[in-house]
N, C-alpha and C positions, 0 to 999 in steps of 0.2 A: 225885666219882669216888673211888673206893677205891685205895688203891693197898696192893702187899704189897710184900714182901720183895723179890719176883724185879721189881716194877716198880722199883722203888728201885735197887736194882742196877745196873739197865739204867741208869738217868737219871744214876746216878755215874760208871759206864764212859763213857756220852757225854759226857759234861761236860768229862770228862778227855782223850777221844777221839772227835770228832766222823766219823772217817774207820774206824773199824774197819770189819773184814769181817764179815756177817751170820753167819758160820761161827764165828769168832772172838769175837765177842759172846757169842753160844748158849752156845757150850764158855765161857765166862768166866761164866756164871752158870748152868751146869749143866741144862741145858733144848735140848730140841732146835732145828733153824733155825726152822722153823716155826711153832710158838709162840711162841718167843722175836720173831720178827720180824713179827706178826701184834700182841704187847703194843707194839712200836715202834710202829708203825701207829694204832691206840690211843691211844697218849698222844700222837701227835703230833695227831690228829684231836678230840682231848678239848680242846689245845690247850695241853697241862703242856709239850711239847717245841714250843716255839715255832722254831725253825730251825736252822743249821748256818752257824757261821764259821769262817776260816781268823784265824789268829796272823798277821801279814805283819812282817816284819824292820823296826825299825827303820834298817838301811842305805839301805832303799828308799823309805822312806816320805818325804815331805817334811815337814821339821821344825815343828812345829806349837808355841805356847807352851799350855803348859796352866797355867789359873786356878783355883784353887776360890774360890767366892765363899760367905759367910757375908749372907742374906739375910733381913731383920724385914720383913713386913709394912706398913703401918698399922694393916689391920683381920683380923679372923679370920672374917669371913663368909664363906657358902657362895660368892657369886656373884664374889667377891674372888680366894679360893683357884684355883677353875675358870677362873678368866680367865687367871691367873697362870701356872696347871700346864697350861694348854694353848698359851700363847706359847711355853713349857720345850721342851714337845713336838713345838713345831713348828722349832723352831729348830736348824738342824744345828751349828750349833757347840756345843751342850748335850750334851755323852756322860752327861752324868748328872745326875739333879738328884731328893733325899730329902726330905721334909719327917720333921722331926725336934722335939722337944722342948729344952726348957731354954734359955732365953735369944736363942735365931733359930729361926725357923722354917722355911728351907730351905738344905739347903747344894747349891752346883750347881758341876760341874766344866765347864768351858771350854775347848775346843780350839780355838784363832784361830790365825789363820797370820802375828800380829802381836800387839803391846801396844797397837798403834794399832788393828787389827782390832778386839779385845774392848773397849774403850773407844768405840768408835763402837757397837758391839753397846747395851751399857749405856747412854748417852747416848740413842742410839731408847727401848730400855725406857722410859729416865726419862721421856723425852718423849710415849709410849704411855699413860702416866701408869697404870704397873703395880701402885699402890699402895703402890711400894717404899718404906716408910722408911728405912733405910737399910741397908748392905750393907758388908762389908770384904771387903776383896780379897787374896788369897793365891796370888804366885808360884810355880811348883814349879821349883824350882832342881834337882834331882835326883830321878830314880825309885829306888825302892828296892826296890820289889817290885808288878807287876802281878800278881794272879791274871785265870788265863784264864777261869773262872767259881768261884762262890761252892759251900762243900762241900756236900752234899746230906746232911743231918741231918735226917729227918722219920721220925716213926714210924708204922709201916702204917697201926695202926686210927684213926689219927687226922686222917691226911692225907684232904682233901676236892679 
């Protein structure tokens, strides 16, 4: 799918604001409600806007420890990886997990509602025998900055 200028637009504004008004949208990328709100439709049906979340306070949330973990491998086959990236996905303690280059092959962040949570977490893994070689593990001791979603940088005639 193509996308132009005015779809890009739109994907930045939502990104940034998932609750705007169809009115306010429009006028924010110079197009009337109706086409403007007709390309939302679109993209979300194409499947480029996968959904709508809200931010929730800190205050209220229950304190969760977050892990990143730095994750090798044994092997780099197909049937290895997909076993792997599919436990990642199925796992709600997982808010994220990249396969990445240079030295590890995935890094995966971890939200446990304990030290002793995520340690029984990894211990299954290990026992699941995920093919982990091995892994280091990274406390977050302070946030410093969440973004609410990633910037939108793509250019029209390129975007598929």
């Amino acid at each position: 799918m193509k996308l132009d200028q005015y779809d890009l637009r739109i994907l930045d504004i939502l990104s940034r604001d998932g609750r705007i008004t169809k009115s306010r949208l429009a006028e924010a990328i110079n197009l009337s409600v109706s086409p403007c709100w007709e390309r939302v439709r679109r993209l979300e049906r194409a499947g480029i806007i996968e959904g709508y979340s809200a931010r929730i306070s800190d205050r209220v949330r229950v304190a969760l420890t977050s892990v990143w973990m730095q994750i090798e491998l044994e092997s780099h086959g197909v049937a290895v990886s997909d076993r792997f990236e599919r436990v990642m996905r199925e796992t709600p303690q997982v808010s994220e997990c990249v396969a990445v280059g240079g030295g590890v092959d995935y890094l995966v962040l971890i939200e446990a509602e304990s030290i002793d949570q995520y340690q029984r977490l990894i211990d299954g893994w290990l026992m699941e025998d995920l093919a982990i070689r091995r892994y280091f593990t990274y406390i977050v001791t302070k946030s410093i900055k969440k973004a609410s979603s990633p910037l939108i940088r793509l250019k029209a005639d390129n975007a598929n």
